[in-house]
Gaussian input, Z-matrix of N, CA and C with variables (Angstrom, degrees):
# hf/3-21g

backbone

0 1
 N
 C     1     B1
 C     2     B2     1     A1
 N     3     B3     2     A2     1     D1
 C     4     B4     3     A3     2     D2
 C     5     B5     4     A4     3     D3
 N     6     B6     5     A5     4     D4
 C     7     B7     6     A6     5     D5
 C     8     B8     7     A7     6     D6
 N     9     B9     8     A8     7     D7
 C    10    B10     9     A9     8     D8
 C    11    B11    10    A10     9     D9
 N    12    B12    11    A11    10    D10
 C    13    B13    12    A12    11    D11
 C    14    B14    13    A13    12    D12
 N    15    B15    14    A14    13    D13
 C    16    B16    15    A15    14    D14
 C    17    B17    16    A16    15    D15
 N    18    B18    17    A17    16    D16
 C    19    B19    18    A18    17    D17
 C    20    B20    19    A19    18    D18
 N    21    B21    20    A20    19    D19
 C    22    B22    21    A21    20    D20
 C    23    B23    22    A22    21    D21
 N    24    B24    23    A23    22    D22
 C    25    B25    24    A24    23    D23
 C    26    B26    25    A25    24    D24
 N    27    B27    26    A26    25    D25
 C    28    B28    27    A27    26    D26
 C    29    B29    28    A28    27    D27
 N    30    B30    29    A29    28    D28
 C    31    B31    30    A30    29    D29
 C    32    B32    31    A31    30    D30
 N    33    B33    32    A32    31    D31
 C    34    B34    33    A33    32    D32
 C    35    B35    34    A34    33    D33
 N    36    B36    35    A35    34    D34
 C    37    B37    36    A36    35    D35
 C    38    B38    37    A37    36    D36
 N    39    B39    38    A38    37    D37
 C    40    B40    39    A39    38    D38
 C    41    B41    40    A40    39    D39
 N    42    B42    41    A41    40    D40
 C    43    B43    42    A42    41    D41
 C    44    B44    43    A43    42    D42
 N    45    B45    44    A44    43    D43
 C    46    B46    45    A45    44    D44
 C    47    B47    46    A46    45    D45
 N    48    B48    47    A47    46    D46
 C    49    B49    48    A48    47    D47
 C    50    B50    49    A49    48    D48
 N    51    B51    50    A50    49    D49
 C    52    B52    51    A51    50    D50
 C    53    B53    52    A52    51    D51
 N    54    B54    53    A53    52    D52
 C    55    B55    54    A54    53    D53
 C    56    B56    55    A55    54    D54
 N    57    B57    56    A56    55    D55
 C    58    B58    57    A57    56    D56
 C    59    B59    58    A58    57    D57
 N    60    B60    59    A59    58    D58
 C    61    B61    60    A60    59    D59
 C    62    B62    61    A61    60    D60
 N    63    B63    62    A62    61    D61
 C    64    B64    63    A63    62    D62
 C    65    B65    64    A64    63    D63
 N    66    B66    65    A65    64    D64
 C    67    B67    66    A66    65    D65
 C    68    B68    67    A67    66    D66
 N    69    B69    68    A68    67    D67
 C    70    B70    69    A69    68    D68
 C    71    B71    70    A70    69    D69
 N    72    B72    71    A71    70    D70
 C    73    B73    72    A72    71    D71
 C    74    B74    73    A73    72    D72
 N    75    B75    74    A74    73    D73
 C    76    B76    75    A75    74    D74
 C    77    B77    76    A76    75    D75
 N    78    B78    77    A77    76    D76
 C    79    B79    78    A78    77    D77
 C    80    B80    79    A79    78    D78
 N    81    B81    80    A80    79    D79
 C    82    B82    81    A81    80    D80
 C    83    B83    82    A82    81    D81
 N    84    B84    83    A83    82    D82
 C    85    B85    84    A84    83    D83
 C    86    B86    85    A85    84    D84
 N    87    B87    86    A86    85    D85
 C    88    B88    87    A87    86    D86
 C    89    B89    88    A88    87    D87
 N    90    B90    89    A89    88    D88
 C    91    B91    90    A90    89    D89
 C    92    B92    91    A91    90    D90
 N    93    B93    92    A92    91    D91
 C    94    B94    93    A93    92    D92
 C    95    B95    94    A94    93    D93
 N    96    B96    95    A95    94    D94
 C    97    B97    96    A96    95    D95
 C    98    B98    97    A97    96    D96
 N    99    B99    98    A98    97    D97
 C   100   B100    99    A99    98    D98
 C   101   B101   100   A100    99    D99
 N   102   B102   101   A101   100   D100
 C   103   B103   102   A102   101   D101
 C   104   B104   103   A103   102   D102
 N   105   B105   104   A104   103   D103
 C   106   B106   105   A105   104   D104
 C   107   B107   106   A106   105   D105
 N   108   B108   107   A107   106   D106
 C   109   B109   108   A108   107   D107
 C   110   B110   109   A109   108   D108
 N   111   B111   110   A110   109   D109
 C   112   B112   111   A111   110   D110
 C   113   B113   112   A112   111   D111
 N   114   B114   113   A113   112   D112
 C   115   B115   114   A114   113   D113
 C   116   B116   115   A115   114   D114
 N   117   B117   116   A116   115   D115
 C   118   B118   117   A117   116   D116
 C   119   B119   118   A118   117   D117
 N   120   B120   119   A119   118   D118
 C   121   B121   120   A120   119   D119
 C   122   B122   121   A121   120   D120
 N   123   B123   122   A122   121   D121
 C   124   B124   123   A123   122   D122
 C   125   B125   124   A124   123   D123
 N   126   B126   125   A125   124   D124
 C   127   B127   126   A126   125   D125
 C   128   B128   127   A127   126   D126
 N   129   B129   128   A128   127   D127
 C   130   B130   129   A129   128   D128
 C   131   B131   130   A130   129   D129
 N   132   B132   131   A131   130   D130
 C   133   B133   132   A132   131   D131
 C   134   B134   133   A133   132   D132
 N   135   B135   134   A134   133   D133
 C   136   B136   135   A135   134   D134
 C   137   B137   136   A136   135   D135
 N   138   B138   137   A137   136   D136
 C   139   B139   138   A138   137   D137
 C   140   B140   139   A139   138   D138
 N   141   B141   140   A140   139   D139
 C   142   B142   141   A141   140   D140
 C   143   B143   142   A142   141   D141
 N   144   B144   143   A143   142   D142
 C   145   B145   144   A144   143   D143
 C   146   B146   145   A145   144   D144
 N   147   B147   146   A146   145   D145
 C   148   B148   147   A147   146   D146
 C   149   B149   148   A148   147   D147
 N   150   B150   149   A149   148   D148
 C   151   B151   150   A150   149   D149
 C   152   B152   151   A151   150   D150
 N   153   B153   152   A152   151   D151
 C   154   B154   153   A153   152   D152
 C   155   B155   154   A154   153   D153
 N   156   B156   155   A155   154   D154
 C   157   B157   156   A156   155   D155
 C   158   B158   157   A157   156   D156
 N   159   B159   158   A158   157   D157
 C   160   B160   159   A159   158   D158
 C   161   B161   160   A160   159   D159
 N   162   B162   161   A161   160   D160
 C   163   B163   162   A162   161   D161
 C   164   B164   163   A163   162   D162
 N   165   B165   164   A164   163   D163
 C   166   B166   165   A165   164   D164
 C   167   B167   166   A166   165   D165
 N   168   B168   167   A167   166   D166
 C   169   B169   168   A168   167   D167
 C   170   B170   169   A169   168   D168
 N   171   B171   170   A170   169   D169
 C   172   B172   171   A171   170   D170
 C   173   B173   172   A172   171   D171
 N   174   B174   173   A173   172   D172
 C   175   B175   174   A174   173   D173
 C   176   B176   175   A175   174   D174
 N   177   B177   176   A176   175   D175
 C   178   B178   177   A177   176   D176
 C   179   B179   178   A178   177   D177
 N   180   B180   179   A179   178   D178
 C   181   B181   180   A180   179   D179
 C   182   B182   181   A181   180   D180
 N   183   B183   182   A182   181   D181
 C   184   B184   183   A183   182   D182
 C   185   B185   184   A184   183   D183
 N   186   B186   185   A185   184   D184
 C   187   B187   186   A186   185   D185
 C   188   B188   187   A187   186   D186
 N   189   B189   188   A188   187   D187
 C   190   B190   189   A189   188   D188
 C   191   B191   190   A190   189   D189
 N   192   B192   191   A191   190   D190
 C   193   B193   192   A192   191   D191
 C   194   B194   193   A193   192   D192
 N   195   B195   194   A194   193   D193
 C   196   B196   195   A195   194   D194
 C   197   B197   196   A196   195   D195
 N   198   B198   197   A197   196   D196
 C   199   B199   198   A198   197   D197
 C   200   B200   199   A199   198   D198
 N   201   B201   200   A200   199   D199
 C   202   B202   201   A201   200   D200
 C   203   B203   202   A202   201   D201
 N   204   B204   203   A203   202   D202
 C   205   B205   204   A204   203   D203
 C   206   B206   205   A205   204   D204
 N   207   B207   206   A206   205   D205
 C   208   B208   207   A207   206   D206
 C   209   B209   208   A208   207   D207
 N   210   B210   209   A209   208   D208
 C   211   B211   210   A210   209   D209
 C   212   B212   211   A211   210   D210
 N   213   B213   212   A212   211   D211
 C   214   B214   213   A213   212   D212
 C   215   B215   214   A214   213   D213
 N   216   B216   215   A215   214   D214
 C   217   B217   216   A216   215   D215
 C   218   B218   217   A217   216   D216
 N   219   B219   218   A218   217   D217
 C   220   B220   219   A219   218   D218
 C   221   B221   220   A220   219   D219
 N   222   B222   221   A221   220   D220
 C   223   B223   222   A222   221   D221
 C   224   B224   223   A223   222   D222
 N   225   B225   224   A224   223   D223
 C   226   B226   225   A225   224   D224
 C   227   B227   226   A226   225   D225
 N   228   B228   227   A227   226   D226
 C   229   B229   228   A228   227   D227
 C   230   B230   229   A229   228   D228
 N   231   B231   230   A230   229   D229
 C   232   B232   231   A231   230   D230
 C   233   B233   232   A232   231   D231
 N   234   B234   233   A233   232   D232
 C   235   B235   234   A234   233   D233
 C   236   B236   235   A235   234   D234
 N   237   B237   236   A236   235   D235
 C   238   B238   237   A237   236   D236
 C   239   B239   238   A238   237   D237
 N   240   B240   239   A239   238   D238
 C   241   B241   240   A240   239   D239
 C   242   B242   241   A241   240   D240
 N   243   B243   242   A242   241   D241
 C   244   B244   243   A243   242   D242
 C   245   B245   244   A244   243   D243
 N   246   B246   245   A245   244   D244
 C   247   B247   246   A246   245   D245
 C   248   B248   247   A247   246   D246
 N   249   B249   248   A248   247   D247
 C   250   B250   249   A249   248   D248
 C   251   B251   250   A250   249   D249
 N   252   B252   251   A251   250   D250
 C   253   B253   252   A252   251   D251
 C   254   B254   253   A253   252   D252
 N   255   B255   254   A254   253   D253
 C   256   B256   255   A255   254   D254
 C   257   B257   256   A256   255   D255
 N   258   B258   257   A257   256   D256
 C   259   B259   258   A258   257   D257
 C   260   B260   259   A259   258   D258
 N   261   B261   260   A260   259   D259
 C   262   B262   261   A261   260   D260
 C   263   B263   262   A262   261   D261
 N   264   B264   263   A263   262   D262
 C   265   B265   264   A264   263   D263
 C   266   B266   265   A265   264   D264
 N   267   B267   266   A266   265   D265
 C   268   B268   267   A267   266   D266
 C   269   B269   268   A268   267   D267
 N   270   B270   269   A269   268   D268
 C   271   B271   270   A270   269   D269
 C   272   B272   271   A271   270   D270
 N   273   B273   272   A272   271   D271
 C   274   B274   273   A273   272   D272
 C   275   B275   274   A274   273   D273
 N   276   B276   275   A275   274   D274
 C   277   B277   276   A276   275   D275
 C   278   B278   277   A277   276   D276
 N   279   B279   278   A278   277   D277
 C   280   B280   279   A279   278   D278
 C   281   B281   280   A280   279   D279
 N   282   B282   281   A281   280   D280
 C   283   B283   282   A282   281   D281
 C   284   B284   283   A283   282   D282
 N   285   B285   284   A284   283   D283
 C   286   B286   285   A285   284   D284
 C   287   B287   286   A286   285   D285
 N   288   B288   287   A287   286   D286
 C   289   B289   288   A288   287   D287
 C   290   B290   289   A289   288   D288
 N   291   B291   290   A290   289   D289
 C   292   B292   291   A291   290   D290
 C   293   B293   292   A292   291   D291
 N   294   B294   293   A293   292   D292
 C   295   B295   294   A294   293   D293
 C   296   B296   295   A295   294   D294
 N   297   B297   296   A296   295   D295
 C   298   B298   297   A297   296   D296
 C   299   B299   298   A298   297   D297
 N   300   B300   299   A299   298   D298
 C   301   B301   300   A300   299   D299
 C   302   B302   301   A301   300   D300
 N   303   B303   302   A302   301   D301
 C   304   B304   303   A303   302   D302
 C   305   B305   304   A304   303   D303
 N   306   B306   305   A305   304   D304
 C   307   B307   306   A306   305   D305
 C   308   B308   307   A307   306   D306
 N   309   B309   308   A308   307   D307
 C   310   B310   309   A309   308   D308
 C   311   B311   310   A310   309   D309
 N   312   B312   311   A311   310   D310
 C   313   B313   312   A312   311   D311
 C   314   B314   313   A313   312   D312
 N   315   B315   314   A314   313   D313
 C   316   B316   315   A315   314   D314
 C   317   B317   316   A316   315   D315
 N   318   B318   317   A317   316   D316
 C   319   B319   318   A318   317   D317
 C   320   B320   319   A319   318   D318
 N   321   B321   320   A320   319   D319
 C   322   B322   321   A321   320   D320
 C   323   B323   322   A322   321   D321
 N   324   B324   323   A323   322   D322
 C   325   B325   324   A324   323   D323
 C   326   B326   325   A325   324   D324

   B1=1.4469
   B2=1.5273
   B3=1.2229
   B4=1.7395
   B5=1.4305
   B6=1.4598
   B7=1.6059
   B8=1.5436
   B9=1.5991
   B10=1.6996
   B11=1.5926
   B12=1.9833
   B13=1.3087
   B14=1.5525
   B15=1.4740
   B16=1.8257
   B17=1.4016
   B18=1.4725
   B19=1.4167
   B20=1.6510
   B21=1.5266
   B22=1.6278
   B23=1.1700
   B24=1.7008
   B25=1.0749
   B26=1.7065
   B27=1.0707
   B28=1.9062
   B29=1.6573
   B30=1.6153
   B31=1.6870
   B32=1.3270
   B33=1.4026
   B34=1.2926
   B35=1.2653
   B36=1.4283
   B37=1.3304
   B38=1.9394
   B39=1.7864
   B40=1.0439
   B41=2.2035
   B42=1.3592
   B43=1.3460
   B44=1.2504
   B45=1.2996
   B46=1.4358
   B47=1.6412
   B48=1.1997
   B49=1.5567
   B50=1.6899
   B51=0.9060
   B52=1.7302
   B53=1.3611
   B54=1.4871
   B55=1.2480
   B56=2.1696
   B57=1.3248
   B58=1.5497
   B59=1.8223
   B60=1.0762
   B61=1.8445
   B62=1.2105
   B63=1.3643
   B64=1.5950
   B65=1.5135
   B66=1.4563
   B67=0.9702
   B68=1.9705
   B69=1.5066
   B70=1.8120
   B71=1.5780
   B72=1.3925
   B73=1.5570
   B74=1.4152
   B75=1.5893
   B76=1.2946
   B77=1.7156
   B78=1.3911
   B79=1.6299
   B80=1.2522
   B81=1.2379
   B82=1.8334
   B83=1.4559
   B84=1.7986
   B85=1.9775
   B86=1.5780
   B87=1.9961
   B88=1.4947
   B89=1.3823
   B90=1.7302
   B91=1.7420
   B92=1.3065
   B93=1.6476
   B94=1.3395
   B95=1.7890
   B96=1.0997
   B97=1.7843
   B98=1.3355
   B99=1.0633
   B100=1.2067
   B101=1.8983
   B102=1.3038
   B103=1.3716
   B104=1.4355
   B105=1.4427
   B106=2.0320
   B107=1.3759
   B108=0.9542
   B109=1.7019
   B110=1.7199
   B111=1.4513
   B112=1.3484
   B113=1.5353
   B114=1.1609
   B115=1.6773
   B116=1.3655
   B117=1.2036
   B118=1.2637
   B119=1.4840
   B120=1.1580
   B121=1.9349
   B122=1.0382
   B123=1.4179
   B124=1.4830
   B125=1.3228
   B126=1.6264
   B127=1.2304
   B128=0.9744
   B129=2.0729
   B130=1.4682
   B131=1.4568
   B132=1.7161
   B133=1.2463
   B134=1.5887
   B135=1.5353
   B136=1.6694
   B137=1.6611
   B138=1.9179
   B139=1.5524
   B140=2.1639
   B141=1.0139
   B142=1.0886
   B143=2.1076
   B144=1.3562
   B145=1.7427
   B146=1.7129
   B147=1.4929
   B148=1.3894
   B149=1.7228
   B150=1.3108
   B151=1.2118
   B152=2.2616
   B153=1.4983
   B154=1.5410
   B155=1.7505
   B156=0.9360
   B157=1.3844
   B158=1.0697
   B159=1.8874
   B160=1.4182
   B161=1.5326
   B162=1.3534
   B163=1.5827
   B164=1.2775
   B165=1.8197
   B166=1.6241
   B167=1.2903
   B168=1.7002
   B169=1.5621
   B170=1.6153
   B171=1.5834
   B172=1.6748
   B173=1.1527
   B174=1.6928
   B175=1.1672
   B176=1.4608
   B177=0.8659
   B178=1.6911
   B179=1.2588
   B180=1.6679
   B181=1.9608
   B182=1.5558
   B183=1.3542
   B184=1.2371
   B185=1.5835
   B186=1.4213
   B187=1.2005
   B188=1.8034
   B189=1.0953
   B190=1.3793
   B191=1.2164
   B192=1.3524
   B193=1.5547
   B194=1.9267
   B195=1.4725
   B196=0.8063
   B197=1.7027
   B198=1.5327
   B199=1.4017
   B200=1.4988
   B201=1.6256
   B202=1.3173
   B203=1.4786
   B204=1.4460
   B205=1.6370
   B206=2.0123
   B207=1.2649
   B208=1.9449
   B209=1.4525
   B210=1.6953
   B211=1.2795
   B212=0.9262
   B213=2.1556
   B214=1.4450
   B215=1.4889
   B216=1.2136
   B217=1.4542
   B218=1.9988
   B219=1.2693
   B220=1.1662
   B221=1.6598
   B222=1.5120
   B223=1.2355
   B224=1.7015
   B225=1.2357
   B226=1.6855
   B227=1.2423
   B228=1.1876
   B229=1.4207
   B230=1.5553
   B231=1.1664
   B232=1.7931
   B233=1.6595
   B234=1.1239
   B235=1.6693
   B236=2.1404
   B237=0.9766
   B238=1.9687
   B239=1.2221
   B240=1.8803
   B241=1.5503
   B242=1.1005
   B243=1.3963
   B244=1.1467
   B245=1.6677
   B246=1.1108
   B247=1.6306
   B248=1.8345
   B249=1.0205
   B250=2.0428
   B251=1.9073
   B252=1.7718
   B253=1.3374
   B254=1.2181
   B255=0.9662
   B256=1.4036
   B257=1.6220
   B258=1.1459
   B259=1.3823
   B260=1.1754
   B261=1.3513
   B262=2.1679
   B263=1.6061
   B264=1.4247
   B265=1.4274
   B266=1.4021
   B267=1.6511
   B268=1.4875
   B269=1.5420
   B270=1.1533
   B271=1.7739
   B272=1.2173
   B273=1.2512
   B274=1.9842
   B275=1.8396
   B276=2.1005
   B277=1.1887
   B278=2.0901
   B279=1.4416
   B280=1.5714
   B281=1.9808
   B282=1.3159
   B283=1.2652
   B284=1.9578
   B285=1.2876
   B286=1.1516
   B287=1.6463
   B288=1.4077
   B289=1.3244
   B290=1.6603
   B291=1.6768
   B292=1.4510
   B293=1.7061
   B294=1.3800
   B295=1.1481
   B296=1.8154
   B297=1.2306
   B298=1.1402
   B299=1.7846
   B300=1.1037
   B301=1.3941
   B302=0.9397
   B303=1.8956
   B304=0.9713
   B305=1.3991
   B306=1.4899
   B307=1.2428
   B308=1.6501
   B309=1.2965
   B310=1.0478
   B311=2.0913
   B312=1.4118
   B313=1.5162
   B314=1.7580
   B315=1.9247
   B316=1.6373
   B317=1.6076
   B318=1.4577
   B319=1.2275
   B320=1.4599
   B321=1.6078
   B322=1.4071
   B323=1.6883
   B324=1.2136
   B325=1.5121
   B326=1.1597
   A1=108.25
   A2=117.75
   A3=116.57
   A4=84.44
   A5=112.23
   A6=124.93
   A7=111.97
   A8=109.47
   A9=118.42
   A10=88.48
   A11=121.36
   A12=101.26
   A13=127.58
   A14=91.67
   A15=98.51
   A16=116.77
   A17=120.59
   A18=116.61
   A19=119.13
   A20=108.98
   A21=111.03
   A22=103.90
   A23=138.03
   A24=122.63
   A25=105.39
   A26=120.73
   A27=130.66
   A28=82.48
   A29=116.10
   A30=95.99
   A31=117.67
   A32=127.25
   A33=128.59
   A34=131.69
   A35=119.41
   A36=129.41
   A37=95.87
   A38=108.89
   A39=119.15
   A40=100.33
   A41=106.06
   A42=102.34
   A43=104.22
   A44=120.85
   A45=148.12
   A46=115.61
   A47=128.97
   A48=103.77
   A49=123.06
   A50=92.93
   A51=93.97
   A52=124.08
   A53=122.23
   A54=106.27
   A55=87.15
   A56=99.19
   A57=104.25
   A58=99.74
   A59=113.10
   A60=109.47
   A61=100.51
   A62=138.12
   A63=110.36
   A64=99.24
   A65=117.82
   A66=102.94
   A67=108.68
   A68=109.06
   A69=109.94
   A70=91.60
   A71=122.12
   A72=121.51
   A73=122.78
   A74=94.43
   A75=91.83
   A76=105.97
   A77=116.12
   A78=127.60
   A79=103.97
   A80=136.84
   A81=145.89
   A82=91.66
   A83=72.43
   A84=94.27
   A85=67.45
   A86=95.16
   A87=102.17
   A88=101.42
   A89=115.73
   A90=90.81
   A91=66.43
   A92=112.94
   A93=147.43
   A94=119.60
   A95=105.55
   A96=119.16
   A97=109.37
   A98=125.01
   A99=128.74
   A100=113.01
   A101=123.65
   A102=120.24
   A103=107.78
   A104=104.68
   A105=114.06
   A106=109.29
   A107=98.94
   A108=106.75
   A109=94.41
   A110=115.42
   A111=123.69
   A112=123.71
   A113=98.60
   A114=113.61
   A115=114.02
   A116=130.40
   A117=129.16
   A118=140.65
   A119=143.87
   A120=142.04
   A121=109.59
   A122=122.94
   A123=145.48
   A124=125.36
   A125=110.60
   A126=118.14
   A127=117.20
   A128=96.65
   A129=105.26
   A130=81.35
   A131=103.76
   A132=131.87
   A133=130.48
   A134=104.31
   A135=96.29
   A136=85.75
   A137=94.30
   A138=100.07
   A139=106.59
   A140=113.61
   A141=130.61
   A142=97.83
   A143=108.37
   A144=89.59
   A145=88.71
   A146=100.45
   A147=110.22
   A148=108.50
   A149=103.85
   A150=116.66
   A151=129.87
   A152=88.35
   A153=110.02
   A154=103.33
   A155=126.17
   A156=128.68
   A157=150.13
   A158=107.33
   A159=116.95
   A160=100.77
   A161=117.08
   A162=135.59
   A163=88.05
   A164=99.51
   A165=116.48
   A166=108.76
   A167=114.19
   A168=117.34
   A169=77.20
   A170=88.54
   A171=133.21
   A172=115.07
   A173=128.84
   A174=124.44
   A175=116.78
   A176=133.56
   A177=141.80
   A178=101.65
   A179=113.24
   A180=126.40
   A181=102.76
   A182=110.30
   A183=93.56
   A184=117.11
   A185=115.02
   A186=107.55
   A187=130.23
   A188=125.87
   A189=109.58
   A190=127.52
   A191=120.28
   A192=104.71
   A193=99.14
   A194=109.00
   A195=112.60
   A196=124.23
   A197=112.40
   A198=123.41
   A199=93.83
   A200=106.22
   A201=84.49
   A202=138.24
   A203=118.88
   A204=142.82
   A205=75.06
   A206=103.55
   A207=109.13
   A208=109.69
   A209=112.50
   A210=102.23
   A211=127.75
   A212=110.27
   A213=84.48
   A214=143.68
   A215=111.36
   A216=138.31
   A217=105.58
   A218=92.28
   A219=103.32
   A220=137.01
   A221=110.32
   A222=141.28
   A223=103.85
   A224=113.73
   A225=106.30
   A226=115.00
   A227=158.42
   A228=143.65
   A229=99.56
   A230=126.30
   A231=121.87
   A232=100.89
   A233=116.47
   A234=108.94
   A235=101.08
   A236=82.84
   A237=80.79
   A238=110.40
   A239=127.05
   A240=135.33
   A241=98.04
   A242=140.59
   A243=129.88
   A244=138.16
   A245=113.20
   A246=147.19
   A247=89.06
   A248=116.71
   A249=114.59
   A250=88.54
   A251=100.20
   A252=101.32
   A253=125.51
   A254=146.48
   A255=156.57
   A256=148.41
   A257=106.22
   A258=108.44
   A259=113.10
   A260=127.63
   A261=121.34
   A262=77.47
   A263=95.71
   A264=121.75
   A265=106.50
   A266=108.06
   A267=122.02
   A268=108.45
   A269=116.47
   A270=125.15
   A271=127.28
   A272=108.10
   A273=123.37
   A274=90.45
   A275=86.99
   A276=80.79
   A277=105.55
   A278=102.03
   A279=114.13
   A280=96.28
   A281=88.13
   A282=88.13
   A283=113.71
   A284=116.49
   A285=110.96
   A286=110.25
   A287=114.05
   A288=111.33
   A289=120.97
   A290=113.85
   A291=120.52
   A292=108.02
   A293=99.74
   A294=122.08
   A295=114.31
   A296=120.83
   A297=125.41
   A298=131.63
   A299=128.12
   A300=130.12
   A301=110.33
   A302=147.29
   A303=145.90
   A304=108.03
   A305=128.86
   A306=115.47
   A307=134.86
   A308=123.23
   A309=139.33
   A310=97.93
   A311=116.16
   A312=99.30
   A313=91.59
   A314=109.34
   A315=80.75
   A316=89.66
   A317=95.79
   A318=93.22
   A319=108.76
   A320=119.94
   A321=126.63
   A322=107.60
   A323=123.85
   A324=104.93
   A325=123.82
   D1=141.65
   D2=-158.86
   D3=-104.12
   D4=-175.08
   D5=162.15
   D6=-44.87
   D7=-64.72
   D8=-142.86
   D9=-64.09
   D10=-26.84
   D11=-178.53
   D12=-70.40
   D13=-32.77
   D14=173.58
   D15=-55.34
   D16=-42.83
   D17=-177.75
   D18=-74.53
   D19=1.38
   D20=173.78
   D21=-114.56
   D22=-2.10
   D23=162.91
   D24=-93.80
   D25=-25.46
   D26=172.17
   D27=-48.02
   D28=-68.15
   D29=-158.28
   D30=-63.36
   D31=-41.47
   D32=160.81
   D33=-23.38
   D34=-32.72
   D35=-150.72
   D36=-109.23
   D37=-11.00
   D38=-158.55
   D39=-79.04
   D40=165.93
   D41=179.15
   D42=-148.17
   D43=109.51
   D44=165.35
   D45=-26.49
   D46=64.51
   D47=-176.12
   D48=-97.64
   D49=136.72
   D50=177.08
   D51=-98.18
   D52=139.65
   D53=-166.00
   D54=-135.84
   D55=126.65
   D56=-167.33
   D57=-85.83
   D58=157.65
   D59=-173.14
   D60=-59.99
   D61=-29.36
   D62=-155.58
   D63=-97.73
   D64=-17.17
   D65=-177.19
   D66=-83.52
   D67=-6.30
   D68=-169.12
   D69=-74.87
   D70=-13.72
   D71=-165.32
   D72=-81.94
   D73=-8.80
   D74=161.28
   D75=102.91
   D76=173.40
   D77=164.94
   D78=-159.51
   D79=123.37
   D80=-175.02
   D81=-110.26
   D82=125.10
   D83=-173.73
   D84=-137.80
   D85=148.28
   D86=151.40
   D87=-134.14
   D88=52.78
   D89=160.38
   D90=-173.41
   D91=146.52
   D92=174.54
   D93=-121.83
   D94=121.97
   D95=174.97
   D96=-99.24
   D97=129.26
   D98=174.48
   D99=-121.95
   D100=122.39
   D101=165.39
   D102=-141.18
   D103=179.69
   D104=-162.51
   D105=-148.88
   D106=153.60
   D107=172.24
   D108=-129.99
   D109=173.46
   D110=157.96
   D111=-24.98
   D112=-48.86
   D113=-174.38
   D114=-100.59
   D115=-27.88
   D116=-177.88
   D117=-142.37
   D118=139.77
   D119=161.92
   D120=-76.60
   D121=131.11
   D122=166.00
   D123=-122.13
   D124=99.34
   D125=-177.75
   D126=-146.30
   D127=136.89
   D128=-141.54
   D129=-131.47
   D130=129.20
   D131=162.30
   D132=-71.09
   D133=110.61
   D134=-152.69
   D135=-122.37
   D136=151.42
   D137=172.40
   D138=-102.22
   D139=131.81
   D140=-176.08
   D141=-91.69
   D142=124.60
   D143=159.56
   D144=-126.05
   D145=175.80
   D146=170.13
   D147=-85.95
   D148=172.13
   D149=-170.84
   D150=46.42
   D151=-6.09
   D152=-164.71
   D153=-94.67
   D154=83.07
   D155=171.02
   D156=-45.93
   D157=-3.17
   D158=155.60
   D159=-125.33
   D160=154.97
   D161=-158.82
   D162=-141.18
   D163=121.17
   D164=172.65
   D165=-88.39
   D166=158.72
   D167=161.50
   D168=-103.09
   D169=133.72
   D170=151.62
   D171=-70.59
   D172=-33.66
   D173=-158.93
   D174=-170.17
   D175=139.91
   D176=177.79
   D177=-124.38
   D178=124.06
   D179=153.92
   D180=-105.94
   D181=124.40
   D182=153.05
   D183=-121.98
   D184=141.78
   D185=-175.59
   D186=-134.48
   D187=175.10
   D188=165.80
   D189=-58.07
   D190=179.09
   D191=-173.70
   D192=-102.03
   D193=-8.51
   D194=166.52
   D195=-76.70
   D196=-11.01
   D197=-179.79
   D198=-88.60
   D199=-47.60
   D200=-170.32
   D201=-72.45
   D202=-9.53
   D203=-169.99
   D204=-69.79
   D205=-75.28
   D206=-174.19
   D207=-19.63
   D208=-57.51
   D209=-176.88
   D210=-62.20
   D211=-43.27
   D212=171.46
   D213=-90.34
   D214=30.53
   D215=171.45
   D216=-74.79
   D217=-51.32
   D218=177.49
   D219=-79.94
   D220=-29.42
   D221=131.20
   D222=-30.67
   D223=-106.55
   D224=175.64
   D225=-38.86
   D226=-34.87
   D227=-174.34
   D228=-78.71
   D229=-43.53
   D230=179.51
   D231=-71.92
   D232=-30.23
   D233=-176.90
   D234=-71.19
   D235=-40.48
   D236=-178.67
   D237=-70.39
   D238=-33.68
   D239=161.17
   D240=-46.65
   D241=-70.46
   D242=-166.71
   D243=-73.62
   D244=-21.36
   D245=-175.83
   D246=-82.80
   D247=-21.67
   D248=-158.09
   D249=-96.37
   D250=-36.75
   D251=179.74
   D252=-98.11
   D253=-34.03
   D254=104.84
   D255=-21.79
   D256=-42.24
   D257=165.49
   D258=133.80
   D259=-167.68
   D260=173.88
   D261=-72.33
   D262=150.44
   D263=136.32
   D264=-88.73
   D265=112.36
   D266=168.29
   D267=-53.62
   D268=124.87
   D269=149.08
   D270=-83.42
   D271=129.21
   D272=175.49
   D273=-106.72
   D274=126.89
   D275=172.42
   D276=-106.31
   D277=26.76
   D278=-179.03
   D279=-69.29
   D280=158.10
   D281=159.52
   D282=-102.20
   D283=179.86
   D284=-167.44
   D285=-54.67
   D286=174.28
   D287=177.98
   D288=-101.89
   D289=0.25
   D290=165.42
   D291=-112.23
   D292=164.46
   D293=-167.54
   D294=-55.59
   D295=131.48
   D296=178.11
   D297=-91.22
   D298=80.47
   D299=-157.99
   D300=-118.32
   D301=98.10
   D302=177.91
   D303=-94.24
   D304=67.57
   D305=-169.49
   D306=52.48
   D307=-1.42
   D308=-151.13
   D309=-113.52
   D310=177.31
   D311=-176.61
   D312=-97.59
   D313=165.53
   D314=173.36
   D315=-122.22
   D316=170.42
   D317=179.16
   D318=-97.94
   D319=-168.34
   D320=-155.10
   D321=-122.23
   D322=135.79
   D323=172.98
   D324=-110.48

């Protein structure tokens, strides 16, 4: 296989993605759920505020479980990119500091 063939199977292999403005803008979630079935990961990106007593999901992925092992492959390799340039990312093992209510009743302590 010469050069000119490698560089037409490289484009072949290439995948076009489009990314529309509102979606490059982003959605700020600070708390993530994750659950599975046989077939699939479901994780839903939720915004937490203080003092606000119901907490929206912003966002739902659902994916294979084979997508999801990738991410977190990929997940840890950008966390060590960044930790190498930046520093530890400190961990809190608290839970948040407002109230947690998923529709559900809560109990009292």
């Amino acid at each position: 296989m010469d050069q000119k063939d490698d560089n037409q199977e490289n484009k072949s292999n290439q995948i076009n993605i489009e990314l529309s403005e509102e979606t490059a803008e982003g959605v700020y979630a600070n708390l993530a759920m994750i659950a599975h079935s046989s077939s699939e990961f479901v994780i839903d990106f939720i915004r937490l505020m203080p003092g606000v007593p119901k907490a929206k999901v912003k966002s739902r992925v659902v994916i294979t479980p084979e997508h999801a092992k990738r991410l977190l492959k990929a997940l840890e390799d950008n966390i060590n990119k960044f930790e190498n340039t930046y520093g530890e990312i400190k961990s809190v093992d608290e839970a948040p500091k407002f109230p947690m209510n998923f529709g559900g009743t809560m109990g009292e302590a």
